[in-house]
C-alpha positions in Angstrom: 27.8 75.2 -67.9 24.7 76.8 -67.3 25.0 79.9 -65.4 21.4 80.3 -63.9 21.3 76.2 -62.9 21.9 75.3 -59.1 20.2 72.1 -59.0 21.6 68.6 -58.6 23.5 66.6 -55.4 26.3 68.8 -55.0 26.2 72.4 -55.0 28.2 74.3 -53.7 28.2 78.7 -53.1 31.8 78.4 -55.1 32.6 77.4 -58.5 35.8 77.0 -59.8 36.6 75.5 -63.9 40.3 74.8 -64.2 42.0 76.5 -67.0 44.4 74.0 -67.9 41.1 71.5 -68.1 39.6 70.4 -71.9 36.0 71.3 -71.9 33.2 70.0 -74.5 29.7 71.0 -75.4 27.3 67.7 -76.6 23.9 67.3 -76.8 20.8 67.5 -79.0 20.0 71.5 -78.3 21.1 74.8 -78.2 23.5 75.5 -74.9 24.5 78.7 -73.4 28.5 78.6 -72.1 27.6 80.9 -69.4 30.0 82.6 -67.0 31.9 79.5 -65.0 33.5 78.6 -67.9 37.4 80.1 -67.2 38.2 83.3 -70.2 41.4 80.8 -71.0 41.0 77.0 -71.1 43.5 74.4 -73.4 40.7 72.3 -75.1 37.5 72.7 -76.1 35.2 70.3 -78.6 31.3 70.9 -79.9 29.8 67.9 -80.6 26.0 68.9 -81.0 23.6 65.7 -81.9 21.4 67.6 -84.3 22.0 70.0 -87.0 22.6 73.9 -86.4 22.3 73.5 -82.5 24.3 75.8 -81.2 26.4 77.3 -77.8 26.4 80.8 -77.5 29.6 82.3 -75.2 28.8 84.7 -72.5 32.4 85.9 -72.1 35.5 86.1 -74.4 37.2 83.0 -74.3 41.1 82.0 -75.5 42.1 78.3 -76.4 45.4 77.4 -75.7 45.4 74.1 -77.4 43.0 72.9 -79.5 39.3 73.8 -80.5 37.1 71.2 -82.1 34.4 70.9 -84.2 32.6 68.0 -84.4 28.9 68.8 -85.4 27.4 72.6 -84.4 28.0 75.7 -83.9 29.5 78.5 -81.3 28.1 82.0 -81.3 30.4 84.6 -80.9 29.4 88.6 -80.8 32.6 91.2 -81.2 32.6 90.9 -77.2 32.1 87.0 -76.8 34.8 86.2 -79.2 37.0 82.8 -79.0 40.7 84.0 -79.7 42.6 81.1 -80.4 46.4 81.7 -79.4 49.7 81.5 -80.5 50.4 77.6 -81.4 47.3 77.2 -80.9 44.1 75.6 -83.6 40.9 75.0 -84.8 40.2 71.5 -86.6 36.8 71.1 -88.6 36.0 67.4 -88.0 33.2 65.4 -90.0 30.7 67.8 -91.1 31.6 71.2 -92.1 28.4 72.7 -93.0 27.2 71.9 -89.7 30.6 73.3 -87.3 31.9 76.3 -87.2 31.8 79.5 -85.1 29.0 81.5 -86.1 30.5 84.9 -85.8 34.1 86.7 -85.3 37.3 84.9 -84.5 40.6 85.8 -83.2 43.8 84.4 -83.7 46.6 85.3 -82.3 50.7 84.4 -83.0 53.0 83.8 -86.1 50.9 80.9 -87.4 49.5 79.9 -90.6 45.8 79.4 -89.5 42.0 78.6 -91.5 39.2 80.4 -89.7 36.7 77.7 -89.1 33.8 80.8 -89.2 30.2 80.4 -91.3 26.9 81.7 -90.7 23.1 80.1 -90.5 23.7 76.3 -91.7 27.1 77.2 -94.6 30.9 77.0 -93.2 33.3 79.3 -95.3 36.4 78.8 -93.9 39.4 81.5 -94.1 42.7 81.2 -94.6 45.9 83.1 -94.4 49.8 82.4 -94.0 51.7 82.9 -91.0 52.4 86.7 -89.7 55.7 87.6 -88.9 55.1 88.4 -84.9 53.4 86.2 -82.0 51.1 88.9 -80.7 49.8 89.8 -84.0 46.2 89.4 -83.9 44.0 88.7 -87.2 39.7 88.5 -86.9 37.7 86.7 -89.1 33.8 86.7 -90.0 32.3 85.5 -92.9 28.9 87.7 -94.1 26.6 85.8 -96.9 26.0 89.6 -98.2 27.3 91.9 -100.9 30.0 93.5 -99.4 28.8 96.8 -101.5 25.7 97.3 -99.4 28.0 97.6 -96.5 31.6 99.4 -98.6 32.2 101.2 -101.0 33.9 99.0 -103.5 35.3 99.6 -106.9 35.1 96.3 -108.7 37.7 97.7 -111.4 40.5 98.3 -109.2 42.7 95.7 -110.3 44.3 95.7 -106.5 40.9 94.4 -105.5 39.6 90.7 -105.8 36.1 90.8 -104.5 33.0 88.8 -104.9 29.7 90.3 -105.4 27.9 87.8 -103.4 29.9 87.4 -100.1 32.8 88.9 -98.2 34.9 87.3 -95.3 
């Protein structure tokens, strides 16, 4: 989906992507989803040849269906985010440590769900139980720092339960 690309035997001044269409991102390098890409499509699957390669989103994009990880990552900014909606999921395939979305995610509904988020080459995946409304909307991120560089946290709180070392 290259957004700068209009090489090849057919061109044409128009392009249209089908949001009910399944899209996928393979190869042995790091892609950029650029802007033909619809902001809602059912299916989507990453399935990268190499180790950390990675497809970076231009636009905010919603999966309907299902979004799978296969080997790689997506790059998602606060802006770029993938919201995954109501009845809608996110299934980590053979190698964890290598797929995830490297940045925030969105879900949104009244299902359980496990944030398939990481950074650089470790997946820490989230999880929480089902919310009681379908447009409730939960974001995760996962952040390899001290959360007390960033918060002010009081360890000794007994309401809190918070590691030193990372914070999701």
């Amino acid at each position: 989906f290259p957004s700068h690309d209009s090489s090849g035997n057919v061109q044409t001044n128009t392009r249209t992507f089908s949001s009910s269409a399944n899209y996928g991102f393979v190869g042995n390098s790091n892609q950029n989803a650029g802007t033909g890409l619809p902001s809602s499509i059912v299916n989507l699957f990453v399935e990268k040849d190499a180790t950390n390669w990675q497809v970076s989103l231009n636009q905010a994009l919603t999966i309907t269906g299902n979004l799978a990880f296969f080997a790689g990552q997506v790059v998602t900014t606060s802006t770029n985010i993938i919201n995954i909606a109501d009845n809608a999921t996110a299934t980590l395939t053979a190698f964890p440590d290598e797929s995830f979305i490297n940045g925030p995610c969105r879900k949104t509904g009244n299902d359980a769900f496990i944030f398939p988020v990481g950074k650089g080459s470790t997946c820490r995946t989230i999880e929480m139980s089902a919310p009681s409304n379908v447009t409730d909307q939960f974001t995760g991120e996962y952040f390899p720092t001290n959360p007390a560089l960033t918060y002010t946290v009081n360890y000794n709180d007994p309401a809190y339960s918070l590691s030193p070392m990372i914070y999701l």
